[in-house]
N, C-alpha and C positions, 0 to 999 in steps of 0.2 A: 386547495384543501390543507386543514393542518399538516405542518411538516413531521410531525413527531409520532406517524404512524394514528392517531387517533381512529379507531373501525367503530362504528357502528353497528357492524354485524357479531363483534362478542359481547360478552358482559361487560357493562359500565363498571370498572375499578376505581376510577376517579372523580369527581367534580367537573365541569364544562368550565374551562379558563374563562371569565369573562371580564371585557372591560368595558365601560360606560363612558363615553364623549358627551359636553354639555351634565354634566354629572352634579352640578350645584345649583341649575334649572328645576321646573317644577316637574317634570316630566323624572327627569334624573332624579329625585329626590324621591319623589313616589318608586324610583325602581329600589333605589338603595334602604328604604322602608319595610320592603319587600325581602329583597337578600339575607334579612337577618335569617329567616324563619325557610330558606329553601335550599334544599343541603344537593339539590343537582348543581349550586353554582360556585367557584369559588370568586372573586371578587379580586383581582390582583391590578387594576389602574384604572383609577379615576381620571377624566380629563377635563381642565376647565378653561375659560378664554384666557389666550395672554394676557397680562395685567392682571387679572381675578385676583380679590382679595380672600378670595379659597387655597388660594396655590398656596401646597405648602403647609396646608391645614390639615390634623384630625379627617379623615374621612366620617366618623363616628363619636361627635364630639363627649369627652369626658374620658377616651382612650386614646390616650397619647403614642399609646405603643401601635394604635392601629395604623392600617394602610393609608399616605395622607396624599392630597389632591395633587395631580399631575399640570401643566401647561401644555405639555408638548408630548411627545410620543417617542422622544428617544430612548429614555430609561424603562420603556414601556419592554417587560417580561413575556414568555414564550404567550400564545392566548390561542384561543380554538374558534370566539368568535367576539366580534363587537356593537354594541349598541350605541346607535348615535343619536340623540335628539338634541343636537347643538344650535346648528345655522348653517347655510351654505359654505361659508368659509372651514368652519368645523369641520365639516363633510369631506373636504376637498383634502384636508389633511388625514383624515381617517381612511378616507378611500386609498391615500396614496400609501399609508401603512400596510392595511388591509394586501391589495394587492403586491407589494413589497413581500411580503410574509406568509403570502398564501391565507388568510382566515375570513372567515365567515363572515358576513356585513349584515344585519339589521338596522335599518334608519326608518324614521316617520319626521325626517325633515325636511319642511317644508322651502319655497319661496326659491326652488333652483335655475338657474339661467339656463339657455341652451348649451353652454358649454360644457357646466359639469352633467348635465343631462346625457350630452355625448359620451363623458367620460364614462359616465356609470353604465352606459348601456355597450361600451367596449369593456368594461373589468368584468362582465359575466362569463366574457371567453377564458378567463380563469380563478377566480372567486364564485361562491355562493352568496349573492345579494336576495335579499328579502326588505322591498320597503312596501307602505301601508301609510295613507292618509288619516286611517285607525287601525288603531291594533285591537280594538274590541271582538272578541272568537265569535260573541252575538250578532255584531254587524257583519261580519264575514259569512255568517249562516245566512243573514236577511239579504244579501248583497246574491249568494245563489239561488235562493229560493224567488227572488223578484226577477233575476235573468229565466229560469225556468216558466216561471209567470206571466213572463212579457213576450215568451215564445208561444208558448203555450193559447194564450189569447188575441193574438195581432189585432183584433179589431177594437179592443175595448180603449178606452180613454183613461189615460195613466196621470195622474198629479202625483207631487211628491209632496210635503210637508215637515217642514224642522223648525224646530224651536230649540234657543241654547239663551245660555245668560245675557242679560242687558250691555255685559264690556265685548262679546264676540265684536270683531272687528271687520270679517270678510261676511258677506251673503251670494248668493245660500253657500253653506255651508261645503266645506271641502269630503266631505259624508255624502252628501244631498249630491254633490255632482258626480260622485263615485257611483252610486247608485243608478242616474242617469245615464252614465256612459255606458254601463252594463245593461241594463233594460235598452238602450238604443241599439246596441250593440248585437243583442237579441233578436232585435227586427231588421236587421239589417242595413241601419242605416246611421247614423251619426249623431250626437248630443248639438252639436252643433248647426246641424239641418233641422233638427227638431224641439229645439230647447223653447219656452218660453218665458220670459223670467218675470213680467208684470202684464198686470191688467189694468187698467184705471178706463174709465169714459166710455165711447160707444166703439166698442171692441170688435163687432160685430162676431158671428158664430164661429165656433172652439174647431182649430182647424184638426181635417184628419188626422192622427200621426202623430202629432204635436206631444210634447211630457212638460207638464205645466211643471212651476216651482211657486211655494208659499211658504215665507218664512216670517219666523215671531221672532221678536227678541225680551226676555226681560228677565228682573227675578236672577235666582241662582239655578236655573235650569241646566244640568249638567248638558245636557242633550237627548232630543227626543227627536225619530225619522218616521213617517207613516209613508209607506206605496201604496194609493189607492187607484185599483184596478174597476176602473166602473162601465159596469155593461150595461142592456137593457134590463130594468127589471130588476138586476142585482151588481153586490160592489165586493170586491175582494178587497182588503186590506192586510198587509204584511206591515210589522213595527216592531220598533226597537225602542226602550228607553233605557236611558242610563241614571244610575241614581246616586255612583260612588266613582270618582274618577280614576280610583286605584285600576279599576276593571284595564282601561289601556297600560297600565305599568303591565300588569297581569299577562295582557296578552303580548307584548312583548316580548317577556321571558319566555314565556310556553314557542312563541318564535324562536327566539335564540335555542333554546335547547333542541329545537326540530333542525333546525340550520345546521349547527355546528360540526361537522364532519361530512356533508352532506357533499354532492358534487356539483362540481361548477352552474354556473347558469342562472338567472332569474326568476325566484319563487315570488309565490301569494301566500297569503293569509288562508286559501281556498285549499292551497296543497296542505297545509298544516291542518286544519279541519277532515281532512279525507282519508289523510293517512299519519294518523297521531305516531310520535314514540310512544 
């Protein structure tokens, strides 16, 4: 927890210290867009890759006097919590601040090996980490409402469906499988015992259990997830679209301000949704 007494249980006097890792990304860019106009946070270190030709720069180009771009994290000032959307390597140095410092960890970075994996799920025993393959509060609502769903009906036939822009790189989607493992998770039993990822040819019949995946790609589709729950007779559908990609900086933030003093241990998006500041 922060060191400097920070409680949540009085009145907020201050601003939440925050710093943003991967800070000159599109991800970072969309949060520091954000900050101008959100007076819970104040903004004291940006971090970018060594070598970045941000280091060093304006945080807020055309104020010189403002707060300008970090490399590293030593000159990095008191903070309550941090936001990473850098890279694995990023991560690994954030994390080791974080836990150094005692402060609250938000990341949605992706592509981590089994080691920093390991790392991160030992710094719960003394930081508050919160990460999210979206930080969308929508998706987080659709992510509960389709685990209650898929309990709720164990016999029906579950598809999932996502559509995102023509450049997405990975299928199905890192959303689409989030969703998955939740609804699997529901019935009992595994994304992995149950996943289906293509159809083509003589397929023959849609086995029990099974949670099909169908994905589009094109266009500038921010992202779009449908859960269709199909019974006899009739289909439930649960969905999400997104139409402005600010929405994940957004939910970010609303994270970090839930995080920040909070105690140790590994949050969701789900805790933050239940029990708002």
């Amino acid at each position: 927890m922060p060191t400097d007494g920070f409680d949540w249980n009085v009145p907020m006097t201050r601003p939440v210290r925050l710093a943003i890792s991967g800070a000159s990304g599109r991800m970072g860019r969309a949060l520091l867009s954000l900050l101008g106009d959100d007076a819970r946070f104040e903004l004291v270190h940006a971090v970018v890759a060594p070598g970045s030709a941000h280091a060093g720069q304006p945080v807020f180009a055309g104020d010189a006097d403002s707060l300008r771009y970090a490399d590293d994290w030593t000159q990095a000032p008191a903070l309550d919590v941090v936001i990473d959307f850098s890279g694995p390597a990023g991560l690994a140095l954030s994390l080791d601040h974080c836990v150094a410092h005692g402060i609250a960890l938000v990341s949605g970075t992706t592509g981590i090996d089994a080691a920093l994996e390991a790392r991160l799920a030992d710094a719960g025993n003394s930081i508050a980490i919160l990460r999210a393959a979206n930080f969308s509060l929508g998706v987080a609502v659709l992510t509960r409402l389709l685990r209650e769903a898929a309990a709720a009906l164990p016999g029906w036939d579950l598809e999932i469906v996502e559509a995102h822009h023509g450049r997405k790189q990975d299928a199905p989607s890192g959303t689409a499988l989030a969703l998955g493992h939740a609804a699997a998770a529901a019935r009992h039993t595994t994304l992995e015992a149950a996943a289906v990822y293509s159809r083509e040819g003589q397929t023959g019949a849609r086995t029990d259990g099974s949670i099909g995946f169908a994905v589009v790609r094109g266009g500038d589709i921010v992202g779009e997830h449908i859960a269709m729950l199909i019974g006899q007779g009739e289909r439930l559908e649960l969905g999400h679209r997104a139409t402005d990609r600010s929405i994940f900086a957004r939910g970010a933030l609303q994270a970090a301000y839930w995080l920040a003093g909070h105690e140790r241990g590994h949050w969701q998006l789900d805790d933050v949704i239940t029990a708002p500041r």
